[in-house]
C-alpha positions as CSV (number, residue, x, y, z in Angstrom):
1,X,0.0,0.0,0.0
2,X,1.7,3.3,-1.1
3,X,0.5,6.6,1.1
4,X,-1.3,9.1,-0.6
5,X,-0.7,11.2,2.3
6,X,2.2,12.0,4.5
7,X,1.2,14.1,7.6
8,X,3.7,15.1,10.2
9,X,2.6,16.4,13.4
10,X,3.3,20.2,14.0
11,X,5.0,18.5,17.7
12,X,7.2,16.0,15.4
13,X,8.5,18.4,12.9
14,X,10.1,20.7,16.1
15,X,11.9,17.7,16.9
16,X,12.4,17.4,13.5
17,X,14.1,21.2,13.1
18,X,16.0,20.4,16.6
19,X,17.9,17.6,14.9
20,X,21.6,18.1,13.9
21,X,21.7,19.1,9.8
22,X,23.6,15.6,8.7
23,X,20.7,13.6,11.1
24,X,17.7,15.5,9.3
25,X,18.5,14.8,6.4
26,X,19.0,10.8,6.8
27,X,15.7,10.6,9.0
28,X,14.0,13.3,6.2
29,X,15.0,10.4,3.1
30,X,13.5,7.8,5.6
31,X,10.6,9.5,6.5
32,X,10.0,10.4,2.6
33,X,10.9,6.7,1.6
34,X,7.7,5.8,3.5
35,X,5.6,7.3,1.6
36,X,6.5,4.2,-0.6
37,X,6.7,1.1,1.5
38,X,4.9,2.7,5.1
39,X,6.0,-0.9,6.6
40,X,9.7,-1.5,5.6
41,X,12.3,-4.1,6.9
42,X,13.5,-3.4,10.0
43,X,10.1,-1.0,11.7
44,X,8.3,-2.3,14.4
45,X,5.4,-2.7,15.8
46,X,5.2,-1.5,19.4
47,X,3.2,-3.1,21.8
48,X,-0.7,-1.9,22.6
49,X,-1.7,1.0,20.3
50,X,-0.7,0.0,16.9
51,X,2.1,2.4,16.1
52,X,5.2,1.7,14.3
53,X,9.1,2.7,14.7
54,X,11.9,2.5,12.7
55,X,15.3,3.5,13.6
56,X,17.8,5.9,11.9
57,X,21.1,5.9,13.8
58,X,20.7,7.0,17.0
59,X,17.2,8.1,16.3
60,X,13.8,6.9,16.4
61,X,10.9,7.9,14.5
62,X,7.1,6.7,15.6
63,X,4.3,6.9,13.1
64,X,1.1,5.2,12.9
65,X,-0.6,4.0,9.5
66,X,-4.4,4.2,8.2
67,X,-4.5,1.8,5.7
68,X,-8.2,2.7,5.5
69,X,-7.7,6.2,4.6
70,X,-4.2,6.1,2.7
71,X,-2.4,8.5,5.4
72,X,0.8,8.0,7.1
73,X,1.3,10.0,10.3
74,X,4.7,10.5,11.6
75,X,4.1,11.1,15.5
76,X,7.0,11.8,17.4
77,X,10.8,12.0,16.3
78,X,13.4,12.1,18.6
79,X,17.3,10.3,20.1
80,X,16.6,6.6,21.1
81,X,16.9,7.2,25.3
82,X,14.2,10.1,24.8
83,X,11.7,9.1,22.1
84,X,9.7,6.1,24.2
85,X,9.4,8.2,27.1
């Protein structure tokens, strides 16, 4: 299922901006390449509410997928001691 629509949440693009320049731009080409394949190798499923992570370095990104309505929402972005908190 390809995303017709990538949302990011006005909270996860600060963390986003807060990122050091060569970090954003990795995590950026991830988040973009989902869009494509919104459940790659290597993302997660957390336990309980049906969101997904994938990890970029030292970072984690945690989006959710409606498969119903063809959106992809990246929810929180962050380094991977702070992100699950």
């Amino acid at each position: 299922m390809a995303s017709d629509r990538l949302l990011i949440k006005s909270s996860a693009a600060k963390e986003l901006e807060a990122l050091p320049a060569k970090d954003r731009k990795r995590v950026i080409a991830r988040i973009q390449n989902l869009a494509t394949d919104p459940r790659p190798p290597g993302c997660e499923k957390l336990s309980g509410d049906g969101k997904l992570r994938i990890r970029e370095g030292n970072y984690r990104f945690l989006y959710a997928v409606d498969d119903a309505g063809r959106r992809l929402i990246v929810i929180r972005i962050g380094h991977r001691r702070e992100v699950y908190r």
